[in-house]
N, C-alpha and C positions, 0 to 999 in steps of 0.2 A: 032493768036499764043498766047500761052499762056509760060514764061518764070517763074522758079523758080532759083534765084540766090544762089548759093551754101554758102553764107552767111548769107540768111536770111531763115526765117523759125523755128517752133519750136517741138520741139519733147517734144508728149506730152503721159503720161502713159495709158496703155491699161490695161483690166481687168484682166492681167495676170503679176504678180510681175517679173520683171527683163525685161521685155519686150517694148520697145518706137517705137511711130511708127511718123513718116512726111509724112504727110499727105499733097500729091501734088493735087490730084485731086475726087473728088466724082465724078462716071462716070453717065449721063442721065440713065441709066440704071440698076443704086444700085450698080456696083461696083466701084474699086477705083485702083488708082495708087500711092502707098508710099512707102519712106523705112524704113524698121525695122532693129531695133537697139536690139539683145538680148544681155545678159549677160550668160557669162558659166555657164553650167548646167539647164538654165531655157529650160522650155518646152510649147511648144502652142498644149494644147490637138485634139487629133483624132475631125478632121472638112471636112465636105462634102460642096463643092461648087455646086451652080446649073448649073454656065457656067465655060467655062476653068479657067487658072490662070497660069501666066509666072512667075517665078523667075530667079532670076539673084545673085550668093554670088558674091558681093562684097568686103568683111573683113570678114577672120575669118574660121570655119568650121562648117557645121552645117549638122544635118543627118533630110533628109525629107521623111515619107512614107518609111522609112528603106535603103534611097538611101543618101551617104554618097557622100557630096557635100563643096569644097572648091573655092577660090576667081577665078572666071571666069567662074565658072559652072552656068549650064543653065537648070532649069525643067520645063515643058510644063505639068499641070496638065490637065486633060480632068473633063467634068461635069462631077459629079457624084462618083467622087474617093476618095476615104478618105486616107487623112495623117494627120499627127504629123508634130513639127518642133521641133528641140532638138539641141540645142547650146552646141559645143562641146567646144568651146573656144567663147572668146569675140566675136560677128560677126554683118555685117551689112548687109540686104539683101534687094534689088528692090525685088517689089510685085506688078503686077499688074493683079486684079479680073474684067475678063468681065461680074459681075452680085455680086449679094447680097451672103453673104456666112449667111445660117441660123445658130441659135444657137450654140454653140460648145459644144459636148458631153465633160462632165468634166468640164465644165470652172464655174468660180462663176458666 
């Protein structure tokens, strides 16, 4: 078992200004399990994953892939789908990637 106590842990900044991510687990297979922390009106550019991707909003509202999503909603990305994430207010979202997400078109 592996436990992350909601006390500890640090969020740390990601290549995209207004965006933090907790970083719970690197999965054997390049992807990962964390939650991200956006700030209103930041944007995480149009990104293709090689294997699925579950999200979970937690806090806040945020539009994914043009799907307008609040605290309790839930998206199942498939391989190969390209979205956006676009914080519509302050929000905190579960992410978890079954594989590597390549480079992101747009990103620095």
């Amino acid at each position: 078992m592996e436990h992350h106590p909601a006390t500890q842990g640090e969020w740390q900044a990601t290549p995209v200004a207004g965006i933090e991510r907790r970083l719970f687990r690197n999965h054997d297979n390049g992807g990962r399990t964390s939650l991200v922390r956006l700030r209103a009106g930041t944007r995480f550019p149009p990104h293709r994953h090689q294997c699925t991707e579950e999200v979970l909003v937690l806090e806040g509202d945020v539009t994914i892939g043009g799907i307008e999503m609040g605290p309790g909603d839930y998206l199942f990305t498939a391989a190969g789908e390209v979205h956006d994430v676009c914080a519509r207010s302050d929000a905190v979202i579960f992410v978890s990637s079954q594989g590597p997400t390549p480079a992101v078109e747009g990103a620095p």
